[in-house]
Rosetta silent file (secondary structure, phi, psi, omega in degrees, C-alpha in Angstrom):
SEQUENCE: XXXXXXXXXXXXXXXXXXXXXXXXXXXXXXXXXXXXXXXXXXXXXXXXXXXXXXXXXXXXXXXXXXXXXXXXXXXXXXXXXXXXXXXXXXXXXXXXXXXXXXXXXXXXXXXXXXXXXXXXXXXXXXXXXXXXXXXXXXXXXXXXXXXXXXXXXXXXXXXXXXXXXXXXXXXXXXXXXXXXXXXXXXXXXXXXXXXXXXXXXXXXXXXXXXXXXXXXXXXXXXXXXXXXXXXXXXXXXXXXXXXXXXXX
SCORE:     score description
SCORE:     0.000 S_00000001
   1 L     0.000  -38.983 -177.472   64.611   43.012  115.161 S_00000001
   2 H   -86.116   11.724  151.787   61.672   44.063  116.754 S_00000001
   3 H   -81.610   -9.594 -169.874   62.224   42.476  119.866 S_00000001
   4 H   -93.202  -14.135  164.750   64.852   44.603  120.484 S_00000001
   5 H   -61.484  -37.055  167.568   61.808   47.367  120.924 S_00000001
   6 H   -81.927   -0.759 -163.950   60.902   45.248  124.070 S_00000001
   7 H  -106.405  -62.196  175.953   64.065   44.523  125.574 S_00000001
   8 H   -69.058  -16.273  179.431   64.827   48.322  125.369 S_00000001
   9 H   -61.989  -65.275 -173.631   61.754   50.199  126.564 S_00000001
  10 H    -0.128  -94.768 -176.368   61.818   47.048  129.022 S_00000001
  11 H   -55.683    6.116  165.677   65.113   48.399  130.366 S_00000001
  12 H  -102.404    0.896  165.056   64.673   52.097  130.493 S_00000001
  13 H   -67.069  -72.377  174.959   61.539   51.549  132.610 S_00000001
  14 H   -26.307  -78.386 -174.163   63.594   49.464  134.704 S_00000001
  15 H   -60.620  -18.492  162.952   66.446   52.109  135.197 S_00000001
  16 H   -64.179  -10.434  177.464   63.874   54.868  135.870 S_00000001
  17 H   -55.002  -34.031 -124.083   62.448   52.419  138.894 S_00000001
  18 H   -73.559  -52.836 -170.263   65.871   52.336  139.117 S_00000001
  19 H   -86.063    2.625 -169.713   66.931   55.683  139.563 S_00000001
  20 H   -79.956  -52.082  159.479   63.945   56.964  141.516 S_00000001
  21 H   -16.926  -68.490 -158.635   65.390   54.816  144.521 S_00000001
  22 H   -73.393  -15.495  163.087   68.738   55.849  144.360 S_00000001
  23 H   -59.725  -67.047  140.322   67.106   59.627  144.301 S_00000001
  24 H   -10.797  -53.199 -168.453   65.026   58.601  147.612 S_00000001
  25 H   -60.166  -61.408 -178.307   68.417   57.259  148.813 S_00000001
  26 H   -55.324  -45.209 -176.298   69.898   60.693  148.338 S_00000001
  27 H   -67.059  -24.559 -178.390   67.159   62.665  149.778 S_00000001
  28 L   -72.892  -13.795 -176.185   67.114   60.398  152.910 S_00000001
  29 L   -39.582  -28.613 -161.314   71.005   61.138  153.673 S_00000001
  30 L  -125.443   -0.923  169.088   70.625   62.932  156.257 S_00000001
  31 L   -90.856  112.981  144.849   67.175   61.518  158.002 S_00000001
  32 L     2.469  115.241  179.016   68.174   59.656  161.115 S_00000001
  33 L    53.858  -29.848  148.674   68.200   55.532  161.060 S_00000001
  34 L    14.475   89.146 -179.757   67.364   56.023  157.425 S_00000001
  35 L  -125.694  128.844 -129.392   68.296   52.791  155.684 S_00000001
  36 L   -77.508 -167.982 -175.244   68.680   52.689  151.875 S_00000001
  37 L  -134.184 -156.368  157.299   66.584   50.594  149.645 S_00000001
  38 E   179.488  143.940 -158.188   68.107   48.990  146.104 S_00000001
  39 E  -100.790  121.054 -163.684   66.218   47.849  143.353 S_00000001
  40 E  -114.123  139.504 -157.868   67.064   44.017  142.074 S_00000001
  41 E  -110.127  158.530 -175.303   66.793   43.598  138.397 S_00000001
  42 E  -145.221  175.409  156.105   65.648   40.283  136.743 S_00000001
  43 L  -121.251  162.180 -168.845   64.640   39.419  133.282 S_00000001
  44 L  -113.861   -6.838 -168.879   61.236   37.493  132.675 S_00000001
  45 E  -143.789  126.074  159.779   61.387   35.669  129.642 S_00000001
  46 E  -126.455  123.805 -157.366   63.953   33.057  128.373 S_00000001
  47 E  -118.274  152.857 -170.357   64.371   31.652  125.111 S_00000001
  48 E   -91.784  111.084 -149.851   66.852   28.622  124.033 S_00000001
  49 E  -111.705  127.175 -138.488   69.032   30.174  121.530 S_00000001
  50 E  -131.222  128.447  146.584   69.809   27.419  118.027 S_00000001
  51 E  -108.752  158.184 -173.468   72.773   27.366  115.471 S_00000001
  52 E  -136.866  129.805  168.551   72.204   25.593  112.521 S_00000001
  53 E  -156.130  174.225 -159.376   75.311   24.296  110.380 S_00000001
  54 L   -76.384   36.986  158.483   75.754   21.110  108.537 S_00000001
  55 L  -118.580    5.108  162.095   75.415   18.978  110.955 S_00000001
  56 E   126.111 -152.027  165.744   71.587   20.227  111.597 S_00000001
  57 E   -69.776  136.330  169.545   70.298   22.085  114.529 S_00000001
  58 E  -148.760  139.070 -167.106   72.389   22.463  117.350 S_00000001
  59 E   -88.045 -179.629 -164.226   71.121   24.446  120.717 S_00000001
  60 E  -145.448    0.940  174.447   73.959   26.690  122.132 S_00000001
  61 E   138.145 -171.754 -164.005   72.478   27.910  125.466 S_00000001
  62 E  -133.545  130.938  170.537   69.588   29.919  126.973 S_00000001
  63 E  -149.026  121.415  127.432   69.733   33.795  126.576 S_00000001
  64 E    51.525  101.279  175.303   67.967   35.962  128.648 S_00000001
  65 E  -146.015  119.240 -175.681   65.204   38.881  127.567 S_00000001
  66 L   109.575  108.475  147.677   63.373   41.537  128.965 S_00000001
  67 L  -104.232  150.499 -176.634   64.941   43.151  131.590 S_00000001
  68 E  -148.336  152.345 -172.474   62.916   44.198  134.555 S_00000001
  69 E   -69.630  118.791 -142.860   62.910   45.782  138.302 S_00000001
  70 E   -89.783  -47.337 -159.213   62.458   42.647  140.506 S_00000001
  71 E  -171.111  106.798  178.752   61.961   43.783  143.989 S_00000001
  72 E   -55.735  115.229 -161.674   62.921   46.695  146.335 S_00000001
  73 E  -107.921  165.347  164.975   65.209   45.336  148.884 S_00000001
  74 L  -162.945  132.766  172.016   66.458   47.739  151.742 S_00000001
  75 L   -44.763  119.300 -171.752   69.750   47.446  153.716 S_00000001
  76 L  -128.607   27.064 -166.232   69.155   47.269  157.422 S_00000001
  77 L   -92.486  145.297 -160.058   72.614   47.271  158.273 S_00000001
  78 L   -82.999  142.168 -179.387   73.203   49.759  161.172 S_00000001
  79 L   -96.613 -178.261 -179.984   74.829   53.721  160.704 S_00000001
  80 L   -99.128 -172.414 -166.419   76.872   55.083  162.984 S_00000001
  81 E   -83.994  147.495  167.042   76.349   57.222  165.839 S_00000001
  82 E  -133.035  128.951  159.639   76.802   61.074  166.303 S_00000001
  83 E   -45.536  114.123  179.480   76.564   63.401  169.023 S_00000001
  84 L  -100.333  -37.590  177.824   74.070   65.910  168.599 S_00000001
  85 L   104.053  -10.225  166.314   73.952   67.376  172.392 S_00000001
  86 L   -93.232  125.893 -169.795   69.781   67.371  172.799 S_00000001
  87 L   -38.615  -13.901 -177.431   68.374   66.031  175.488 S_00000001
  88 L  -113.253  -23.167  168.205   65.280   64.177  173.671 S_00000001
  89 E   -64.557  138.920  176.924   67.743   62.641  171.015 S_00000001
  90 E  -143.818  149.080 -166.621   68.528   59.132  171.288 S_00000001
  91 E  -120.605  163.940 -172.474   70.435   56.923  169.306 S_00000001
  92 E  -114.050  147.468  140.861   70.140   52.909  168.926 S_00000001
  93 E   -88.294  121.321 -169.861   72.837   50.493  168.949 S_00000001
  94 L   104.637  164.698 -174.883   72.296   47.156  168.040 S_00000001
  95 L   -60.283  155.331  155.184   68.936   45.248  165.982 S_00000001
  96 L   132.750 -168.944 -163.173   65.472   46.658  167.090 S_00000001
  97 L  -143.705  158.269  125.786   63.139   49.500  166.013 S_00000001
  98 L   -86.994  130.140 -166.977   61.404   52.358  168.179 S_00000001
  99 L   -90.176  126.347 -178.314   57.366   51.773  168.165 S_00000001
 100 E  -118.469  152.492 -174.828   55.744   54.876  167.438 S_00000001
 101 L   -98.673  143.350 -179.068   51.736   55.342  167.608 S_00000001
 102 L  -148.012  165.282  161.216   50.017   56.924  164.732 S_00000001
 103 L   -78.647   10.738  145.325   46.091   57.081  164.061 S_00000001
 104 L   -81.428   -4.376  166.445   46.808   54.550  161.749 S_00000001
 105 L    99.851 -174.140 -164.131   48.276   52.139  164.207 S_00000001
 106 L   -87.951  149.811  179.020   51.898   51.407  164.889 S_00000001
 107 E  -140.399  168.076  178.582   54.912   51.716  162.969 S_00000001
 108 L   -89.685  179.987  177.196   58.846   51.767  163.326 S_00000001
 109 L   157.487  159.007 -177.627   61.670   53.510  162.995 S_00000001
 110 L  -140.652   38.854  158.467   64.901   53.853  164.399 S_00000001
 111 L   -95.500  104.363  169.627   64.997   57.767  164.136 S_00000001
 112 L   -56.764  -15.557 -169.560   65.721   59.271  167.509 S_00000001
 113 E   -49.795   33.756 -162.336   64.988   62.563  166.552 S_00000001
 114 L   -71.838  145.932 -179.874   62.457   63.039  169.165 S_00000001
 115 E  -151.458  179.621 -175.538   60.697   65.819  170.511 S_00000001
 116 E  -101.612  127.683  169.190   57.197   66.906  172.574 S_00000001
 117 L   -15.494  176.260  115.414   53.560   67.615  171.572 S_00000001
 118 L   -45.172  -54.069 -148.112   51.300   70.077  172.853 S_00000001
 119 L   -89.112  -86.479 -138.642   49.811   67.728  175.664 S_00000001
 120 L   113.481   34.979  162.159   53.545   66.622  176.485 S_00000001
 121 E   -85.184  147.314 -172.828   54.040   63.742  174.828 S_00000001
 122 E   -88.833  126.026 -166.770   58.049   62.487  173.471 S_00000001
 123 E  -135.944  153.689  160.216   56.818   62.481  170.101 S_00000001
 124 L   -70.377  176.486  164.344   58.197   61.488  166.750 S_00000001
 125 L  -136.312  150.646  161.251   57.444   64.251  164.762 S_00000001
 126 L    84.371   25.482  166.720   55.110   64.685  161.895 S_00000001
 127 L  -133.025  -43.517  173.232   54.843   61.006  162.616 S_00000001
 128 L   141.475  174.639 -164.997   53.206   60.139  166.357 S_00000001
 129 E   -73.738  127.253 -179.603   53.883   59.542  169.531 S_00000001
 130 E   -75.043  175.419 -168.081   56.522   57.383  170.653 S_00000001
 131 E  -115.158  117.914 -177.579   55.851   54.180  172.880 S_00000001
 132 E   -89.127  155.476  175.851   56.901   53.613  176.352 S_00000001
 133 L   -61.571  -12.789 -163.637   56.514   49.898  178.128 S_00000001
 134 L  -137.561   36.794  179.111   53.710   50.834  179.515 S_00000001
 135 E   110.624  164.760  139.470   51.811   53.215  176.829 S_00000001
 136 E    28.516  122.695  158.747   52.561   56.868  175.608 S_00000001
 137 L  -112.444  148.489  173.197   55.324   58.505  177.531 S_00000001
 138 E  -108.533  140.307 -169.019   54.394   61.702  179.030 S_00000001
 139 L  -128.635  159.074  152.630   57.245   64.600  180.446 S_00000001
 140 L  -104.360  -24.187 -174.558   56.621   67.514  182.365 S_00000001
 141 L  -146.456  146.923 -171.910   60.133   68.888  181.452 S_00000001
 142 L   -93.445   18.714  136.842   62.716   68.301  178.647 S_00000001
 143 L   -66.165   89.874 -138.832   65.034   68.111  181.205 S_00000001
 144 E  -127.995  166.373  144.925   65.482   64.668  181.065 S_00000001
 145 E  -115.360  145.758  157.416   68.026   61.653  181.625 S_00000001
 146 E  -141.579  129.518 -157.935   67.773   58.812  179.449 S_00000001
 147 L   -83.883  156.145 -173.850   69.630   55.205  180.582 S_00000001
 148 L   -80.132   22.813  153.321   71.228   53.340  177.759 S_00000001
 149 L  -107.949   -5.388  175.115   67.744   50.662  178.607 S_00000001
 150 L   102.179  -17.549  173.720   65.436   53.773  177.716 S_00000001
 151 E   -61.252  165.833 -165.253   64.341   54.730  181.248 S_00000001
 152 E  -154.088  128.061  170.459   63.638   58.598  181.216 S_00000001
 153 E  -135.407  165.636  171.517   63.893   60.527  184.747 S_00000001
 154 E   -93.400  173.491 -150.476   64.070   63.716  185.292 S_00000001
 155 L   -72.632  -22.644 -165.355   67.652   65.285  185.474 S_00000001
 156 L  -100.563   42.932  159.567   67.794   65.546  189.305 S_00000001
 157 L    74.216  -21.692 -175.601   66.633   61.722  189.575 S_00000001
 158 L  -104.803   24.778  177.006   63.412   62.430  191.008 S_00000001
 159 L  -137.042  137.346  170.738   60.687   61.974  188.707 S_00000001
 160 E  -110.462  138.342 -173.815   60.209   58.786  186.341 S_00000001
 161 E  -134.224   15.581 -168.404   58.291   58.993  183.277 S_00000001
 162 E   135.950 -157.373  172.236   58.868   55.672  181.338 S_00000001
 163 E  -165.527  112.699 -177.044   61.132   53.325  179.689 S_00000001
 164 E   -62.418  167.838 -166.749   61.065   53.813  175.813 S_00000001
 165 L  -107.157   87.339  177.173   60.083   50.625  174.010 S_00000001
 166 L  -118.878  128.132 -170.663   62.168   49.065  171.725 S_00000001
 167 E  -125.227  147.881 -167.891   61.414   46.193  169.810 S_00000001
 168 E  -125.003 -163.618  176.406   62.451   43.814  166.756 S_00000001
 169 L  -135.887  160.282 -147.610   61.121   41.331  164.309 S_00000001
 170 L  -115.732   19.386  176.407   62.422   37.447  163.918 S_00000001
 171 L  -177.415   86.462  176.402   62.166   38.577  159.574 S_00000001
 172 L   -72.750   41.148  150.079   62.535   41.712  158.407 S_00000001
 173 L  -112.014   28.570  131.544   60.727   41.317  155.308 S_00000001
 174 L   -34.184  -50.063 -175.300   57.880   42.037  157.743 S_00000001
 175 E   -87.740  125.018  166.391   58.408   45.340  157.095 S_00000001
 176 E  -101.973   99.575  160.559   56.924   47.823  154.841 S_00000001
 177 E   -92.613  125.370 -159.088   58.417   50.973  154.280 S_00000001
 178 L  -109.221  -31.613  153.021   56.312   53.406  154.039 S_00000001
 179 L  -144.566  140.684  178.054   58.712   57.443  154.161 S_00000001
 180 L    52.013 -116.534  153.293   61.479   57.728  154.950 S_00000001
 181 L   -81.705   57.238 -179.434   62.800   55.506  158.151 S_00000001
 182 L  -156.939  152.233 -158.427   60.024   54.398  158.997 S_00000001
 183 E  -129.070  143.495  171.022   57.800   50.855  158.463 S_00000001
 184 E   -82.105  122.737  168.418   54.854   49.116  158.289 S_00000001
 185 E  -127.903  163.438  165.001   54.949   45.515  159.648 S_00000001
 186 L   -90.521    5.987 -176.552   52.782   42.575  159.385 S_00000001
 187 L  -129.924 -166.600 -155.126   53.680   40.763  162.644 S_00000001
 188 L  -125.610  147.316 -161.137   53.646   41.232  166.101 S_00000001
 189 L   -97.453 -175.568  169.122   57.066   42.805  167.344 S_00000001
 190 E  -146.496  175.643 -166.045   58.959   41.120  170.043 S_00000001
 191 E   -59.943  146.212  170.198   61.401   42.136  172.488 S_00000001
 192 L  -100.896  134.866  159.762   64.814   43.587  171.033 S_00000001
 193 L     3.877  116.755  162.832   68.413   41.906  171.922 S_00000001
 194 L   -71.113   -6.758  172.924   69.292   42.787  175.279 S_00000001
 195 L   -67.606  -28.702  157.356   72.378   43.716  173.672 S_00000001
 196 L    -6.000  130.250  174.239   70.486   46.628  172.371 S_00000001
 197 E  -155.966  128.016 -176.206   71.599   50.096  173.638 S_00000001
 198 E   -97.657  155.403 -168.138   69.967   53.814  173.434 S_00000001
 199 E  -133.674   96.568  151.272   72.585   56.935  173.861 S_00000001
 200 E   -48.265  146.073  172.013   71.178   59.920  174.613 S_00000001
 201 L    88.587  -52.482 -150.015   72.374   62.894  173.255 S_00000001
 202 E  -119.099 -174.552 -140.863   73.577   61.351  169.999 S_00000001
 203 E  -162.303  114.703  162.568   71.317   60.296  166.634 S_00000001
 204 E   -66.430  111.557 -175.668   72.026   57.082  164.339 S_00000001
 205 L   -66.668  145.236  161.562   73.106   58.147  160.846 S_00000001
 206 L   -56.820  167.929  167.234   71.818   57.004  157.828 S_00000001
 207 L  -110.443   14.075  156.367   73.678   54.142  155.845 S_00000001
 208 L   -61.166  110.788  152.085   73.451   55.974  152.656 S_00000001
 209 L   -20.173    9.444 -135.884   76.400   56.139  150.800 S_00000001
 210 L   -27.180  -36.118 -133.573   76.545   59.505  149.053 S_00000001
 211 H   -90.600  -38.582 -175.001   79.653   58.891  146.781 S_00000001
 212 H   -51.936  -73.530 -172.819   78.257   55.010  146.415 S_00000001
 213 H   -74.329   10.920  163.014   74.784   56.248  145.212 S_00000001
 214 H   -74.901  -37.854  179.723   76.210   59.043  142.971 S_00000001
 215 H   -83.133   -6.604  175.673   78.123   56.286  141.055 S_00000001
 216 H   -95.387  -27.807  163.384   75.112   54.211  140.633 S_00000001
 217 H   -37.381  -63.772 -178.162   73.325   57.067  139.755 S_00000001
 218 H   -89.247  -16.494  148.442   75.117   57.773  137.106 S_00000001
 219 H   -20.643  -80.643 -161.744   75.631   54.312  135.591 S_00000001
 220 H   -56.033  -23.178 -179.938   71.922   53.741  135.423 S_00000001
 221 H   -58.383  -48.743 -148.096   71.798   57.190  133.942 S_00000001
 222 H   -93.143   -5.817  148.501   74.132   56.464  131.247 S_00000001
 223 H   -43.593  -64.450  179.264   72.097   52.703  130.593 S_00000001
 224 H   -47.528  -45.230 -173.804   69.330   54.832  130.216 S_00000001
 225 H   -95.341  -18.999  162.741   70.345   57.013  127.671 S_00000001
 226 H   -76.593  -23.649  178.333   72.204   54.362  125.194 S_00000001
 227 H   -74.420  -12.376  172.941   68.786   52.312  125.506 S_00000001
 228 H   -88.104  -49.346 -165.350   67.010   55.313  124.675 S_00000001
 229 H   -46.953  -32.620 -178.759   69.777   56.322  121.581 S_00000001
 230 H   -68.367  -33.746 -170.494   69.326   52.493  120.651 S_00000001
 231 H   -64.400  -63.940 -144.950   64.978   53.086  120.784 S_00000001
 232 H   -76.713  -47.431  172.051   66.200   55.471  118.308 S_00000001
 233 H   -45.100  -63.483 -173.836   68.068   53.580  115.814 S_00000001
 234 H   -37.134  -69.918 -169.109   65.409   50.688  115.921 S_00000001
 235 H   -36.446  -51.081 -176.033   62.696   53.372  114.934 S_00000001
 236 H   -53.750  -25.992 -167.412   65.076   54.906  111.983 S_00000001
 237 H   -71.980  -79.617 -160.860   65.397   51.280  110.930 S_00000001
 238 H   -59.014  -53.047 -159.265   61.411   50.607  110.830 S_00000001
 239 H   -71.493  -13.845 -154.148   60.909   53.601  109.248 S_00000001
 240 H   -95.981  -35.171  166.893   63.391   52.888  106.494 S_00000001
 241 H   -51.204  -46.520 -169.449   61.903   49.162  106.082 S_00000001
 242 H   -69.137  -57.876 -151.498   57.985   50.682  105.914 S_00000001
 243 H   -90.365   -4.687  172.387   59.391   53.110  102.711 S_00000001
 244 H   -87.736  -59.211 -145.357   61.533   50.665  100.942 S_00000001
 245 H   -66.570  -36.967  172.830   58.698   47.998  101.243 S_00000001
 246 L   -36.796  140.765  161.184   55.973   50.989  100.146 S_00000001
 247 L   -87.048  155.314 -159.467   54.809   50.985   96.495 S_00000001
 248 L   -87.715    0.000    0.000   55.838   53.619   94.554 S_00000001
């Protein structure tokens, strides 16, 4: 019986892992290139489960114990696009990341939401400066064009001021996410698809789900709470064993 104390904390541990994701998921709905995470469940211990009748021992299969949160996985499948109408948004189509600069060195993302510095840098914001082929990009005016390859001109063609930088990875479990859309990697990036394409004007949606992670939500919720009402039973049990076993 009292194994059944580890196998249930086990799993309500789990689903809070569980549900603090899909709560992240939710909060994230609406941040740009945002792509969801999910949490893959496993169990750690397996024991070879015996019937015994009169013909002896007999085994009957392997079952399972302990369940536990495995590994955070996260969905890199692309959202779709929307027209926002500002001139520093840009949205990507196709695999790749934009490389942003931080004083922590570079990280990814594939939230266009861009906008400029004090100095007059196209900046990510409250993250760093995005990355141009050639460094930094610097504007004089948010009057901009930007080419579905990421060049940035000014609107009447006569000023150039980069070509944003977008780049992918040959394995995205490279990648570390560290808030929101945005990643840590452990390799060196390489060139993205030339099929690749930036949109100005418009802003790549997350690929959260709401209605999906509401129903998972409440699943794991309702896991949670018979594994705790079960926690509870065990305990009523043990206590009732401890006072019949007590001497009087």
């Amino acid at each position: 019986m009292f194994q059944g104390y580890y196998n249930l904390t086990a799993n309500m541990i789990t689903q809070n892992r569980n549900l603090n994701v899909i709560s992240n998921n939710m909060t994230n709905v609406s941040t740009p290139g945002y792509k969801e995470d999910r949490i893959m469940q496993s169990t750690f211990r397996d024991e070879m489960m015996y019937r015994y009748d009169k013909s002896g021992k007999n085994a009957i299969g392997v079952e399972s114990w302990v369940n536990t949160a495995d590994e955070r996985v996260t969905d890199y499948s692309e959202g779709g696009i929307r027209e926002t109408g500002a001139p520093m948004d840009v949205g990507l189509t196709g695999s790749g990341f934009f490389e942003i600069q931080t004083d922590n060195g570079m990280v990814y993302s594939r939230n266009g939401s861009f906008n400029l510095d004090n100095e007059g840098y196209l900046l990510l914001p409250g993250i760093g400066r995005v990355m141009g082929t050639n460094g930094p990009i610097r504007l004089t005016t948010d009057e901009i064009t930007i080419d579905r390859q990421g060049n940035i001109t000014s609107e009447d063609g006569s000023q150039y001021f980069g070509t944003i930088r977008v780049v992918d990875f040959a394995d995205y479990n490279q990648l570390t996410k560290i808030t929101g859309g945005v990643f840590q990697a452990n390799a060196q990036p390489q060139a993205a698809n030339a099929g690749t394409t930036i949109t100005q004007k418009y802003l790549e949606d997350s690929n959260v789900e709401m209605a999906e992670e509401m129903t998972r939500m409440m699943s794991s919720q309702r896991v949670l709470q018979s594994s705790a009402q079960i926690l509870k039973i065990y305990d009523q049990l043990t206590g009732k064993i401890v006072t019949i076993g007590s001497p009087t």
